[in-house]
C-alpha positions in Angstrom: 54.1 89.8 110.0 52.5 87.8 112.6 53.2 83.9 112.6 49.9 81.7 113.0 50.5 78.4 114.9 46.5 78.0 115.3 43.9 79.3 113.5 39.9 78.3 114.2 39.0 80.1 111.3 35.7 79.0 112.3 35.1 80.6 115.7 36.9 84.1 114.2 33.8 84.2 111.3 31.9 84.2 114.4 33.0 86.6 116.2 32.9 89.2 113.2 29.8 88.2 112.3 28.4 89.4 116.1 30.1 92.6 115.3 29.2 93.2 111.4 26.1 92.3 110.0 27.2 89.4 108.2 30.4 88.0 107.5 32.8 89.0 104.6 34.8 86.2 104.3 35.8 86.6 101.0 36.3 89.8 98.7 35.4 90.5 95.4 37.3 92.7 92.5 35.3 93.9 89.3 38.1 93.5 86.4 38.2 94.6 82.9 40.4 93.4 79.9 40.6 94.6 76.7 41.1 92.4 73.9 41.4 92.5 69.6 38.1 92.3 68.1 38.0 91.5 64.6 34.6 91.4 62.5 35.3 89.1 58.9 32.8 89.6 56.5 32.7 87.1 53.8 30.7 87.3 50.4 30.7 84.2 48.6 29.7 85.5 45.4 33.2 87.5 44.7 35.2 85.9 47.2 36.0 88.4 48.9 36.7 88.8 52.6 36.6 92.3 55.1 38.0 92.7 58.2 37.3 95.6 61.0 39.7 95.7 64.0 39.1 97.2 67.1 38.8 96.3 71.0 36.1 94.9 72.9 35.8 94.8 76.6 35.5 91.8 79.0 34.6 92.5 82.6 34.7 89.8 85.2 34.6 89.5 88.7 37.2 87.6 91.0 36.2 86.3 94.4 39.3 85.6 96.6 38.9 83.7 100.2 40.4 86.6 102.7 43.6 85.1 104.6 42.9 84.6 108.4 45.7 87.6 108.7 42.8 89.9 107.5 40.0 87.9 108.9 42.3 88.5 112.6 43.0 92.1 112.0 39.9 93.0 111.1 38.6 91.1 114.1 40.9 93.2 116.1 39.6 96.2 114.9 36.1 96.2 115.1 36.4 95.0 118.9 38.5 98.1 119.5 35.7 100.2 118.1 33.2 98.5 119.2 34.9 99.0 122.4 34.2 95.2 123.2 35.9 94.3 126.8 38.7 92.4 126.1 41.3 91.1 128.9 44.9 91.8 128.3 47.3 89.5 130.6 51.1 90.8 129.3 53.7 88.0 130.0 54.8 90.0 132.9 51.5 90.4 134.6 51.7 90.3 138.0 48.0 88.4 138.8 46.1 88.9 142.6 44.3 85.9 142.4 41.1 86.7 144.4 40.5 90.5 142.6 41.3 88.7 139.0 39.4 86.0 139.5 36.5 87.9 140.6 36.6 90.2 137.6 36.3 86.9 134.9 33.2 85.4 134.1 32.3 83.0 131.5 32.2 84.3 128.2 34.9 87.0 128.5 37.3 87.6 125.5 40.4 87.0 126.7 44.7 88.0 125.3 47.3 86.4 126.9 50.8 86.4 126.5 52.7 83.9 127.7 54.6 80.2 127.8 53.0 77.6 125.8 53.6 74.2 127.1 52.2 70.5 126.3 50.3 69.6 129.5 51.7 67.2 131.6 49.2 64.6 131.0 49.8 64.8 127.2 53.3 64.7 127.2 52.8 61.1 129.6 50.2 59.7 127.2 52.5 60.2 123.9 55.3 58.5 126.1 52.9 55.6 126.8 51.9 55.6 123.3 55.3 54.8 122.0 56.0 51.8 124.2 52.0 50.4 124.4 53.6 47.3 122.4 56.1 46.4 125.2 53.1 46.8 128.0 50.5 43.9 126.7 50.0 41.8 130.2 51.9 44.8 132.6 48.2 46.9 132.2 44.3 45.8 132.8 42.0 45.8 129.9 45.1 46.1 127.7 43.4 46.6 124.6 40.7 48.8 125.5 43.6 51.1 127.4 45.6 51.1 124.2 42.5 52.4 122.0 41.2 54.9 124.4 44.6 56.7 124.3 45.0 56.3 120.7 41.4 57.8 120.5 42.0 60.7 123.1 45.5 61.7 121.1 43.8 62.2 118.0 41.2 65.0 118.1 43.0 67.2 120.6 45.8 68.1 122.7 45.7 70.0 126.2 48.1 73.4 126.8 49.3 74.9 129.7 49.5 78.9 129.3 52.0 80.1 131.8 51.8 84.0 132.6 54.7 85.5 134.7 54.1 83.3 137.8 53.4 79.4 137.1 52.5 78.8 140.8 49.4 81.3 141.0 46.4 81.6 138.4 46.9 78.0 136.1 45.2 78.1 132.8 44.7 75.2 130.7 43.2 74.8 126.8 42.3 72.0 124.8 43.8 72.5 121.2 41.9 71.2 117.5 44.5 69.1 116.1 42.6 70.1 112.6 43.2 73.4 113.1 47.1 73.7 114.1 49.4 74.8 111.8 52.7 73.4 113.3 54.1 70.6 114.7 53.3 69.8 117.8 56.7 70.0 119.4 56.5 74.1 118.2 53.7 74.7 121.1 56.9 75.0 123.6 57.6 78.6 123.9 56.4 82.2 124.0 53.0 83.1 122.5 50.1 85.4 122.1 46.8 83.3 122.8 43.6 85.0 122.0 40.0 83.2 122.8 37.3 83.2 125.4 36.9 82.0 129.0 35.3 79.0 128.9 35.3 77.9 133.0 36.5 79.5 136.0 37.4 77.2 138.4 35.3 77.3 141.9 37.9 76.5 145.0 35.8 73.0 145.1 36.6 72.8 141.2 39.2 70.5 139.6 39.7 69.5 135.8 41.1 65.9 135.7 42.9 66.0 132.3 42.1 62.2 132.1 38.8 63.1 131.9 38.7 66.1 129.9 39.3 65.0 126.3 35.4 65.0 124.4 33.6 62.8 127.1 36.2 60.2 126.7 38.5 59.3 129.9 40.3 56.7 131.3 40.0 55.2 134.5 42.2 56.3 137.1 43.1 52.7 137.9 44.6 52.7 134.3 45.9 55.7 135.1 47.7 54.6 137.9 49.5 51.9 136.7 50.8 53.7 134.1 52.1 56.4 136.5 54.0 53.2 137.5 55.6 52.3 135.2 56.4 55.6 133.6 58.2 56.3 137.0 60.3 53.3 136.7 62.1 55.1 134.0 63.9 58.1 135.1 65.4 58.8 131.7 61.5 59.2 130.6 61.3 61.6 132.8 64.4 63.9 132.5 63.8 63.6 128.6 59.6 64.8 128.9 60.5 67.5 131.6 57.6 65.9 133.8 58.8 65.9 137.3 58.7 63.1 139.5 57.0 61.3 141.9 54.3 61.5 139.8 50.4 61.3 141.0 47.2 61.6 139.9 47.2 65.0 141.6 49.6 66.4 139.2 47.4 65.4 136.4 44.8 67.7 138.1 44.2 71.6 137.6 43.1 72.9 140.2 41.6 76.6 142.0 43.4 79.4 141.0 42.6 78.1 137.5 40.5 79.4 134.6 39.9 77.5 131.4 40.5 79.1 127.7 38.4 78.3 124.6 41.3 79.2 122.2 41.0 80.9 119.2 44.3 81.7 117.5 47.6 81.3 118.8 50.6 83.4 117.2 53.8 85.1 117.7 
């Protein structure tokens, strides 16, 4: 029984609906129950009273939501006979960068298997959430810095997906907080990501994960100076997993690098 740490229940009604006519998102059962009948018959005049028993039947229907299990699986299913071009990248998938890359377009359906990891960027911008207090007159524009990360942390969260070889093809996802269904901390680990190629990075191309979060970025000034002071904190550091020095460049992706539109995320 598969494990569901994101659903977009959403974008999966979409997809079947391409492939079906319509969507059956929910399913009906026609039901019948029995139950005692009696007829009284009561005349007044003698005081009498005459009962008939039997059965009578009751039918009903019941309409149950399907469980994104089934919604998935059927999913699966129809794009297998429908023959609809998926691509499989196993965890041990060795990638040639220039033949892959030249074989993905916008658009494709994509399965990975691979490591899940908080990006880099995130994992800084949680940090600097907890001590914000302790920075008022250490960072420009202090309050306008502390709302735009309290802003960018709340819709969404960025993901590395890591398959076989971290240093070649990168590929990064933004996440609906709405829609995961674990804590945070669980996206650290082995997964199957299904969803569709939303950018594939040109060699001029970069995704500044500052940026990247629904039009709303911070200025790499403000940036910077939190770089700063995050690296004057080595136990930060070692505790995160974020290697130091520490530069804009490393909150960058860059070519090799493909960008996912995810739609579930299980194990």
């Amino acid at each position: 029984m598969r494990n569901y740490l994101y659903f977009d229940r959403k974008k999966v009604e979409r997809y079947l609906s391409s492939l079906e006519e319509g969507i059956i998102s929910q399913k009906k059962e026609l039901k019948e129950v029995r139950k005692p009948k009696i007829e009284g018959k009561i005349n007044a005049k003698v005081a009498s009273l005459s009962i008939e028993k039997g059965y009578e039947t009751h039918s009903f229907q019941e309409i149950r939501e399907l469980p994104d299990t089934s919604l998935f699986e059927r999913l699966e299913k129809l794009l297998k006979k429908s023959k609809t071009s998926v691509i499989n990248l196993p965890a041990d998938t060795n990638i040639k960068t220039s033949v892959f890359l030249g074989n993905v377009k916008r658009g494709d359906l994509i399965h990975i298997t691979g490591l899940v990891e908080l990006s880099i960027f995130d994992r800084l911008m949680n940090y600097i959430k907890t001590i914000m207090p302790t920075m008022k007159g250490r960072v420009d524009s202090f309050e306008k810095s502390s709302q735009l990360i309290t802003t960018m942390l709340s819709d969404s969260i960025s993901i590395n997906i890591i398959v076989n070889n971290p240093n070649d093809v990168s590929f990064i996802a933004r996440v609906n907080k709405s829609t995961l269904e674990c804590q945070i901390e669980e996206l650290n680990d082995e997964y199957e990501i299904f969803g569709r190629v939303k950018r594939v990075l040109k060699r001029s191309e970069k995704i500044q994960l500052y940026n990247m979060k629904g039009g709303i970025s911070l200025p790499e000034t403000i940036v910077t100076q939190f770089l700063g002071i995050f690296m004057k904190n080595p136990a930060a550091s070692l505790m995160l997993g974020i290697p130091t020095p520490l530069s804009l460049g490393k909150l960058e992706i860059k070519y090799p690098a493909i960008e996912i539109e995810p739609v579930v995320i299980y194990w």
